[in-house]
C-alpha positions in Angstrom: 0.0 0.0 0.0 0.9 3.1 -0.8 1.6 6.3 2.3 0.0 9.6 2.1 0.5 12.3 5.2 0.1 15.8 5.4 0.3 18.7 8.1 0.6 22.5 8.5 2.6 24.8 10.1 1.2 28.5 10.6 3.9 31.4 10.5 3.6 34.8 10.8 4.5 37.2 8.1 8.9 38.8 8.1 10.0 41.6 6.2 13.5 41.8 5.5 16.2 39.1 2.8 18.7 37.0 4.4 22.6 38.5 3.7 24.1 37.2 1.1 27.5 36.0 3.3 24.1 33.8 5.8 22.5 32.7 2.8 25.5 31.1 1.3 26.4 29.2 4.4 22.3 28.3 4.7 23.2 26.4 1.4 26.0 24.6 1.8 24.7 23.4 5.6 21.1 22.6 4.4 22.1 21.1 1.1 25.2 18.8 3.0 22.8 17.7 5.8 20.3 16.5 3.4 22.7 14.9 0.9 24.0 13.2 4.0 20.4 11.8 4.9 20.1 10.9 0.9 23.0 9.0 1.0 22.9 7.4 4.1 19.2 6.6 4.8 17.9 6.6 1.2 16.1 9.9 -0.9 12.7 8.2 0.2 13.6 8.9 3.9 13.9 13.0 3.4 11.0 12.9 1.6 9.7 11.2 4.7 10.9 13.8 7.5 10.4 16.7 5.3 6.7 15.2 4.9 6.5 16.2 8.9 5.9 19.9 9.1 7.7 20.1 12.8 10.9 18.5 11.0 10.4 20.8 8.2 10.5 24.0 10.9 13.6 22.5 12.8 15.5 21.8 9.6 14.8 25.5 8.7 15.9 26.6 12.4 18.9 24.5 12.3 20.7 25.9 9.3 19.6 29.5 10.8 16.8 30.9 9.5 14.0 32.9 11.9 12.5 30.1 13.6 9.1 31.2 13.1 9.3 33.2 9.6 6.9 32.5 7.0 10.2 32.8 4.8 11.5 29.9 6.1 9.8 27.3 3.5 11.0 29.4 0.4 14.5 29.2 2.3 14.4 25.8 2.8 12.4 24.6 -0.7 15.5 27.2 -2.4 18.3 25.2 -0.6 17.0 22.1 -1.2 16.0 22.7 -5.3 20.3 24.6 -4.8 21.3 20.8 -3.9 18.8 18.7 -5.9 18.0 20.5 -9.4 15.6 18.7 -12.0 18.2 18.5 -14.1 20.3 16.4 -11.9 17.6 14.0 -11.3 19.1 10.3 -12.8 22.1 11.2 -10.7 20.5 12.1 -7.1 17.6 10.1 -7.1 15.0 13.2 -5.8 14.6 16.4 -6.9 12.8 19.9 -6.4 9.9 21.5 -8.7 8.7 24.4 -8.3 8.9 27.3 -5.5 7.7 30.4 -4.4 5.4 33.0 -7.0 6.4 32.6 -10.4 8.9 29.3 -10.0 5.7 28.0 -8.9 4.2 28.1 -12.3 7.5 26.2 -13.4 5.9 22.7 -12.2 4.5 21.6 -15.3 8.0 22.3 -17.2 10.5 20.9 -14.8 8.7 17.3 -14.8 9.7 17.3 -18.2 13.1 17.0 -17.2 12.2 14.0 -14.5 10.2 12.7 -16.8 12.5 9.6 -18.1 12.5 8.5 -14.8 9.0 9.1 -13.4 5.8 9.4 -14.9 5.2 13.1 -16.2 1.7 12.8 -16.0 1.6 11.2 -12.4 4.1 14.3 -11.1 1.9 17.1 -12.8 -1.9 15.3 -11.7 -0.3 15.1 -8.2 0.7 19.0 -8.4 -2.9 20.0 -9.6 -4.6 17.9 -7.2 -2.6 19.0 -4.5 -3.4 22.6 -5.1 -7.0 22.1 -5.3 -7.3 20.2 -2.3 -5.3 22.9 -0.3 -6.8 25.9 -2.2 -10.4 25.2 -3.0 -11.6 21.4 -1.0 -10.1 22.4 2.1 -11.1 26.8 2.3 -9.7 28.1 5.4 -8.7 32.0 4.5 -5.3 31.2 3.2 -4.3 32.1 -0.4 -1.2 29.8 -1.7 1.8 31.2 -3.0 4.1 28.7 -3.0 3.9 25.7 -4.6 6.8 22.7 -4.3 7.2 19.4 -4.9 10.7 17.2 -3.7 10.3 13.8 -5.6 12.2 10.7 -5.6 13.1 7.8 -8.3 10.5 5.6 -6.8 7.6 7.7 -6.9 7.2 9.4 -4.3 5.9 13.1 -4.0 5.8 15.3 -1.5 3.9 18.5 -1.9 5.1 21.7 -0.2 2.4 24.7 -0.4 2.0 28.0 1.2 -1.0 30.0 1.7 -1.5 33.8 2.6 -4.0 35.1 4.9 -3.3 39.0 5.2 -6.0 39.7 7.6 -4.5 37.5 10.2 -0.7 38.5 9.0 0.2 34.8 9.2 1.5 32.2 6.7 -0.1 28.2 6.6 2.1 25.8 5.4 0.9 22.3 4.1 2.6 19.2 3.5 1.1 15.9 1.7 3.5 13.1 0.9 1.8 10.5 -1.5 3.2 7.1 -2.9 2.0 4.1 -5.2 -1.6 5.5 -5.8 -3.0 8.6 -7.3 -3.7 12.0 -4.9 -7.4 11.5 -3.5 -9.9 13.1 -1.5 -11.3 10.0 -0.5 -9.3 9.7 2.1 -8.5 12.2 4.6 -4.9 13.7 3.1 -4.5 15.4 6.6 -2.9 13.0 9.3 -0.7 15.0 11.1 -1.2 19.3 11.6 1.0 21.3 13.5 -0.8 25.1 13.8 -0.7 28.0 16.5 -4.6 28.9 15.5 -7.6 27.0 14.8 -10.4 28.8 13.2 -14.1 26.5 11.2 -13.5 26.3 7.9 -15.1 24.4 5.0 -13.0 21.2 5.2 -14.2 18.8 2.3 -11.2 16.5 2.8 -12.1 15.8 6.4 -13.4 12.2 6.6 -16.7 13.5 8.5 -17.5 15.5 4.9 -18.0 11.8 2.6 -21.6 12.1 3.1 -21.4 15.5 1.9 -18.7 14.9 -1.0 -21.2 12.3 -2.1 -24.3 14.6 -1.8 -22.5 17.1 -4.2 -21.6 14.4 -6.8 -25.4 13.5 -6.8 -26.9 17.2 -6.7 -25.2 18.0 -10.2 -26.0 14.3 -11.9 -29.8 14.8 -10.8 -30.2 18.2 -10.6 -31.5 20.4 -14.3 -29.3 23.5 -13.9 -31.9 26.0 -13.6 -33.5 23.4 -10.6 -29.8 23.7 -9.3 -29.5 28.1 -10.2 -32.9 28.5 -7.8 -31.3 26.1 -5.4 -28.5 28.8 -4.9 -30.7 31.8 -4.8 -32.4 29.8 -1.5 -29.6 29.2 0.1 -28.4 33.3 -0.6 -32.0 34.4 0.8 -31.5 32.2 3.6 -28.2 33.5 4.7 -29.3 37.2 3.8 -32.2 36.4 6.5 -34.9 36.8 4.1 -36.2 33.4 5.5 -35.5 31.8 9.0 -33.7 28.2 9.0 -36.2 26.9 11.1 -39.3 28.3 9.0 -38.0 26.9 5.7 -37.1 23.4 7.5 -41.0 23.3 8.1 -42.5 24.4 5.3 -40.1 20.9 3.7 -38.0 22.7 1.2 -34.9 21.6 3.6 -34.9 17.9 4.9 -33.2 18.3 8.4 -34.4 20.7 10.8 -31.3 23.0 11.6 -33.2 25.0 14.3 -32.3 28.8 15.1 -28.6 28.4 14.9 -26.4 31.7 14.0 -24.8 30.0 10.6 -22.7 33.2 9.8 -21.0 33.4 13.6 -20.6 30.1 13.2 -18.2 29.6 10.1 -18.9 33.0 8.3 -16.4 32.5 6.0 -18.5 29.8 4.6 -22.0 30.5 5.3 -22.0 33.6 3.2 -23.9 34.1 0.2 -22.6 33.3 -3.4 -21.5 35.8 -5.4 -21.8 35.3 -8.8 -24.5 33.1 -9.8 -24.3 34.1 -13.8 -20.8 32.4 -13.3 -22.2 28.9 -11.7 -24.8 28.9 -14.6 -21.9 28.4 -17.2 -19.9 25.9 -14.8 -23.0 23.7 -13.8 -23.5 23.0 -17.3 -20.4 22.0 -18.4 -20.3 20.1 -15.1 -23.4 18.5 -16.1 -21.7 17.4 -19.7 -18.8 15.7 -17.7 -21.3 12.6 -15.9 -19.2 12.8 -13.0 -19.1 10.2 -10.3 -16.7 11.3 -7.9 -15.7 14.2 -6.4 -11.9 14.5 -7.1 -13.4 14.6 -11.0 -15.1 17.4 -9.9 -12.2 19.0 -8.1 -9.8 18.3 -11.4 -12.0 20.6 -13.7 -10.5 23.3 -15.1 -12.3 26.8 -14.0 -14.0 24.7 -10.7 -12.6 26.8 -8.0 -13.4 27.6 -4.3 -16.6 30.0 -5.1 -17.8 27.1 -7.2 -17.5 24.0 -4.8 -18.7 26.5 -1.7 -21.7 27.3 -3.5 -22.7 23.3 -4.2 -21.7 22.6 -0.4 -24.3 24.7 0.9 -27.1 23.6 -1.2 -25.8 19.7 0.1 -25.7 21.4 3.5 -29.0 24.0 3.4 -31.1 22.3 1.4 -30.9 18.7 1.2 -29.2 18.5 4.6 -25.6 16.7 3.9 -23.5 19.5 6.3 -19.4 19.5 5.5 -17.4 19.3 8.1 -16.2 22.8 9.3 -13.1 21.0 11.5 -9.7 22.6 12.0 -7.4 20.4 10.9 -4.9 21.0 14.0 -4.2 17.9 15.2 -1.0 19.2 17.5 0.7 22.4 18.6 4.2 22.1 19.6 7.2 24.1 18.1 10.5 23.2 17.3 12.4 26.5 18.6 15.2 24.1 20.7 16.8 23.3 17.3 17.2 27.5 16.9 19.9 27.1 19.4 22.2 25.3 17.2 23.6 28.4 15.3 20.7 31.1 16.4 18.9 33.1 13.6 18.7 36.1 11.0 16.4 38.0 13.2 18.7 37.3 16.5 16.4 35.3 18.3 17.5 32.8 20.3 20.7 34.9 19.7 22.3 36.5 16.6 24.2 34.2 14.3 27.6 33.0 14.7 29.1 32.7 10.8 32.2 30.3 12.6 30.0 27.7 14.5 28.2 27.5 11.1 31.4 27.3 9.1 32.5 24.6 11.6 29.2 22.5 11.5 29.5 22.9 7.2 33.5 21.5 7.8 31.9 18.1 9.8 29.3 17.5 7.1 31.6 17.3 4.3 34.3 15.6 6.1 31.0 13.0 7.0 30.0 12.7 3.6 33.9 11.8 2.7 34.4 9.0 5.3 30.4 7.8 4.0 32.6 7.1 0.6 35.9 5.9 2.4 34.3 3.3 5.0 35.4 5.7 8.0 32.8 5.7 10.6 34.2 7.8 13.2 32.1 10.6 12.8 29.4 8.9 12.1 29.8 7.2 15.4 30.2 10.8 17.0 26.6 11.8 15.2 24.6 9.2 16.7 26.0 9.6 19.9 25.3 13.3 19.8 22.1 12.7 18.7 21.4 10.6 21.9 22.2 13.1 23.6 20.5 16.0 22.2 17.2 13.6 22.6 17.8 13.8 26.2 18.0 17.4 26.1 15.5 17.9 24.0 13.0 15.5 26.8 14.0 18.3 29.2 13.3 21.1 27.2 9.5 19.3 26.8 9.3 18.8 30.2 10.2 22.2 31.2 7.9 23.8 28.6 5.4 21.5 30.1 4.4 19.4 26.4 
């Protein structure tokens, strides 16, 4: 069987570049520490610790950057694509697509150059899907802006996205690492979140939204379009207040009775009215030409966006009673600030960086990377012993923090 995961780390917004003399040495560190876990461990176990948005964040802290930037995944997604280009794929085994704003767009392009060695098509449906789910599935006020994937020669994908949400002046980041089977929706793509805020939002890949996801599939085969336009315009009245939930649950238009609860204070960010219901005329009927039966179909049309799918979840929900769920999907909130301590950080905090204990830590790495080659395992013996002991430290540092 094949492993999918995901999780999300929120970071609020920095100002500000990283020097040129940091950003160097944020480079060479980050790209040696994860050719050394390539070449010791295998390229399918980054992909698996990267897949962990906690690991993601400490990797980031370690080689220096703020610990709790929203810069830090277009640092660490830069470094990594620095060490592992498309181009070099055949010869690393893993490589990195894609990237912040416009290298984002470069997706579809680069698997052209992986291509011989994975299946192009496989790499650029995972992408799409990927961005869907995050973007328009799953709607919780965040608009992505970056969009990375790391890929290895086996087929596995992780997807590395960022969204936006200026309001809040915070960051999301998500991670979903798929293998062996195609990106879904049927399953929950979500098993592990890492977040400082939890807000309802419309959450269509949450396993308590199949009913719903179903109900959607079913409303557009059975539904005429102009049955399914007036559908829209009674869900709008009713969240305008023109009609009480409880008086339309009697009179039998709606097939639950919802009783007098405050929708809008209750997710208003998705009990709102639709906007543009000349635009859903256009979509529903070239919906309707697809006979869909499942909902990631619906998802992979082109011009089906988050103002579409919201506007078919709350007929499902208002009219024929199917409700999504609205669930957060934090799962945990811890933060990996320890590993900041081991050369500090751009913005000073847990104390300004030291270039020489970072020049020092580059030296090890490619002196580890030589005896990997030569059969020496003396510093390899002094890693695993130092990581034993930082795991102690790090127990304390829980403790004390009282996780």
């Amino acid at each position: 069987m094949g492993r999918m995961s995901s999780g999300f780390a929120e970071l609020p917004l920095h100002d500000g570049h990283v020097p040129l003399f940091l950003l160097e040495r944020m480079k060479k560190l980050g790209g040696l520490i994860a050719r050394y876990i390539v070449e010791y461990y295998g390229p399918r176990e980054l992909l698996t610790r990267l897949s962990d948005p906690l690991w993601f964040q400490a990797f980031n802290n370690v080689i220096g950057m703020d610990w709790d930037s929203s810069g830090s995944t277009t640092i660490v997604l830069y470094v990594l694509k620095n060490m592992f280009p498309p181009s070099m794929f055949r010869d690393n085994e893993i490589a990195v697509l894609g990237g912040k704003g416009r290298d984002s767009r470069n997706v579809v392009e680069e698997a052209w150059l992986v291509g011989d060695v994975v299946d192009y098509n496989t790499v650029v449906d995972t992408s799409r899907m990927a961005a869907k789910i995050d973007g328009v599935a799953l709607q919780d006020g965040y608009s992505l802006y970056i969009h990375g994937l790391v890929i290895d020669s086996r087929g596995g994908i992780l997807v590395i996205q960022q969204g936006l949400n200026e309001e809040l002046g915070i960051a999301r980041r998500y991670h979903i690492f798929t293998s062996s089977h195609p990106l879904t929706t049927n399953r929950d793509p979500h098993s592990g979140v890492a977040s400082v805020k939890m807000e309802p939002s419309l959450n269509l890949v949450d396993a308590d939204s199949l009913n719903a996801r179903r109900a959607i599939v079913e409303i557009i085969a059975s539904t005429p379009v102009n049955s399914l336009l007036q559908n829209i315009g009674e869900v709008n009245r009713l969240l305008r207040g023109e009609h009480s939930i409880l008086s339309w649950s009697n009179s039998g238009s709606i097939t639950r009775k919802t009783g007098n609860r405050n929708l809008i204070k209750e997710c208003p960010r998705y009990y709102r009215p639709v906007s543009n219901i000349r635009l859903m005329e256009k979509i529903a009927e070239e919906i309707k030409e697809r006979g869909l039966r499942e909902f990631d179909e619906l998802l992979r049309i082109q011009g089906v966006g988050a103002e579409t799918i919201r506007a078919l979840a709350l007929v499902a929900d208002l009219i024929y009673g199917y409700r999504p769920s609205l669930r957060d999907p934090t799962t945990s909130i811890m933060d990996p600030f320890i590993y900041a301590y081991a050369h500090g950080g751009k913005d000073g905090v847990p104390y300004p960086i030291k270039v020489e204990h970072i020049d020092k830590t580059i030296d090890f790495f490619i002196k580890l990377l030589s005896d990997l080659k030569t059969g020496n395992k003396e510093r390899e013996y002094m890693l695993k012993k130092l990581a034993s002991f930082a795991g102690k430290i790090k127990l304390r540092y829980l403790d004390a923090s009282g996780d």
